[in-house]
C-alpha positions, 0 to 999 in steps of 0.5 A: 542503250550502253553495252556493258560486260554484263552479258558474259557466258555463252549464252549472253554471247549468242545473245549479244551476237543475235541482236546485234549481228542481224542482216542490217546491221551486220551490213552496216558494221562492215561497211564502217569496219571496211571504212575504218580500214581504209582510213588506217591504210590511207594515214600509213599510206600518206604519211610514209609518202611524206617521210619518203620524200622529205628522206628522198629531197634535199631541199627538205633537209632543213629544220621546218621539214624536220618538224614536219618528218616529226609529225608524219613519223608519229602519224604512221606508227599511230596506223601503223601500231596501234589503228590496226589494234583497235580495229582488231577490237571493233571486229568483236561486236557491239561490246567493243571487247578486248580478245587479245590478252593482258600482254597487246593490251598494256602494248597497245596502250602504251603505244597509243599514248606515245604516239598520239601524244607525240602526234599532238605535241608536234603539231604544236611545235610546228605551230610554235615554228612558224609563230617565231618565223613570222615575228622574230625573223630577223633573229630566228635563223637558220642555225637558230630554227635548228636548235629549236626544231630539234629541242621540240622534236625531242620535248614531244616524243619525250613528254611521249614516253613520260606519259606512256611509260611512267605510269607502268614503272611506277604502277600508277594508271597505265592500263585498266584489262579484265580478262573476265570483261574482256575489256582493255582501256586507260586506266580510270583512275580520276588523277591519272585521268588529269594527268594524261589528258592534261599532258597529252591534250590541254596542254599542247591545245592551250598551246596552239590557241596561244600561238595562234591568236599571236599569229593572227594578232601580228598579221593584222598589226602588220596589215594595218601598218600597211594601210596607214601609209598605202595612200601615199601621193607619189603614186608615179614614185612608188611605181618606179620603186618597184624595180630598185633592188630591194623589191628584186624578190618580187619582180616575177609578179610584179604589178602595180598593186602589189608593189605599194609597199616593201613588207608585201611578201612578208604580210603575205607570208605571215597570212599563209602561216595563220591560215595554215596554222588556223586550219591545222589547229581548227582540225586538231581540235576538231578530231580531239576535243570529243575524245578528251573531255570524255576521257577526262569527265568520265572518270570525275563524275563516274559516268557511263559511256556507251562503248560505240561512242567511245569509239566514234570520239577515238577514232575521230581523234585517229583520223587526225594523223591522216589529216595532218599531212594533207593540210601542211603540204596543201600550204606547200607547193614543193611538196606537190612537186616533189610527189609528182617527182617521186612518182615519175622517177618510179615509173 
């Protein structure tokens, strides 16, 4: 049954509090709060690990790890700004009220959609990075990919800002607080609701799916490429080929199957990036999409969600900043390395 801020007083509190406080589930709120709290500490935890280590490692001075530091910057200050205020929320009981004034409210708000945005934005951008490294490697170059990384570094905090901020310069949207309902939430007006969610969420998602079916698309043009001539008759010829110098790259894991072809470890590049794009988008959307066509319907039809599951879709969609880093550095073993190097030199 939805829980409303119907039951104001005193005596609709204790109310509130007799029902919904009882032994079991009090017991159970704590073990979601505590869970809640070690999913916030963790995502601050790891993404300031990442940080640290690409500020740290030289070799992660370069223009994909800046996409990467990009990301890693907005999922901390998500834990860091604004998990902690909604947990602070959840703390109030099974209304989900806001005690923390109209000054926290517009803050939180605001900082919600900056850094969830930029979050969202940049994992676009790192889906649009390799998409380019994959099929126009020869032109994008490192001064190139430079250009382009710090160009979408700066579209995704400043689409950011745009949304956060110019609803409040203008007095459009923004945030909706009740000190009477002691509720704080984004604005329900049904234009602003297609303006943020467009922006922050559609936008970027038809993104990644765009980039994502061209990454696939290559990969298996290339693949075919290279099943139309594996059957070549001189077997004994391909094998020699295997030490000319333009197969040099390959010599470490130089075997007899892996050296039909020149374009292998391009083909083999190109199915790292459309796994690790396709589990990074698989994700995102995961975490997002209930969160977002709620925000979306529900201030189109005037419907009524019950507050939990509001909070089970937003903080879904928060656990996304702790999935990030685990899945673009599961696809990178220096990353790896670089931790257990980081680790060793404090010990």
């Amino acid at each position: 049954m939805p829980l409303n801020g119907s039951s104001s007083g005193a005596g609709g509190a204790n109310r509130t509090s007799s029902s919904d406080d009882g032994e079991p589930l009090s017991l159970f709120r704590l073990l979601v709060l505590s869970l809640l709290a070690l999913l916030t500490l963790a995502t601050l935890a790891w993404n300031l690990l990442v940080l640290a280590t690409i500020v740290r490692v030289r070799a992660f001075h370069r223009a994909p790890h800046n996409l990467v530091a990009s990301t890693a910057a907005a999922d901390a200050l998500v834990a860091a700004l604004v998990m902690p205020l909604s947990l602070a929320k959840e703390l109030s009981g099974g209304g989900r009220r806001w005690r923390l004034g109209r000054a926290l409210c517009h803050a939180w708000v605001c900082l919600d959609v900056l850094c969830c945005t930029a979050s969202i934005w940049s994992v676009a951008a790192i889906a649009l990075d390799r998409y380019w490294s994959v099929s126009r490697h020869l032109r994008y170059t490192p001064r190139a990919r430079r250009r382009a990384s710090g160009a979408l570094i700066g579209l995704a905090w400043a689409l950011g800002a745009l949304l956060a901020l110019l609803p409040l310069l203008l007095g459009w949207g923004g945030s909706s607080y009740s000190a009477e309902q002691q509720r704080c939430q984004v604005s329900p007006e049904p234009a602003y609701a297609v303006f943020s969610t467009g922006g922050a969420f559609y936008l970027p998602l038809g993104v990644v799916l765009f980039v994502y079916w061209k990454i696939y698309k290559a990969a298996k043009f290339r693949v075919g490429g290279r099943n139309a001539v594996g059957p070549l008759p001189e077997t004994g010829q391909v094998k020699e080929a295997s030490h000319q110098p333009q197969m040099v790259f390959t010599a470490r894991h130089a075997t007899v199957t892996f050296q039909t072809d020149g374009e292998t470890w391009r083909e083999q590049k190109e199915k790292k990036a459309a796994m690790m794009v396709g589990i990074l988008i698989g994700v995102f959307v995961l975490c997002w999409i209930p969160f977002f066509v709620t925000e979306l319907i529900s201030p189109l039809c005037s419907c009524t969600i019950a507050p939990v599951w509001k909070s089970i879709f937003l903080w879904l969609g928060y656990s996304n900043s702790f999935f990030n880093p685990l899945i673009y550095t599961a696809f990178n073993k220096n990353y790896n390395n670089a931790f257990k190097n980081l680790f060793v030199r404090q010990r």
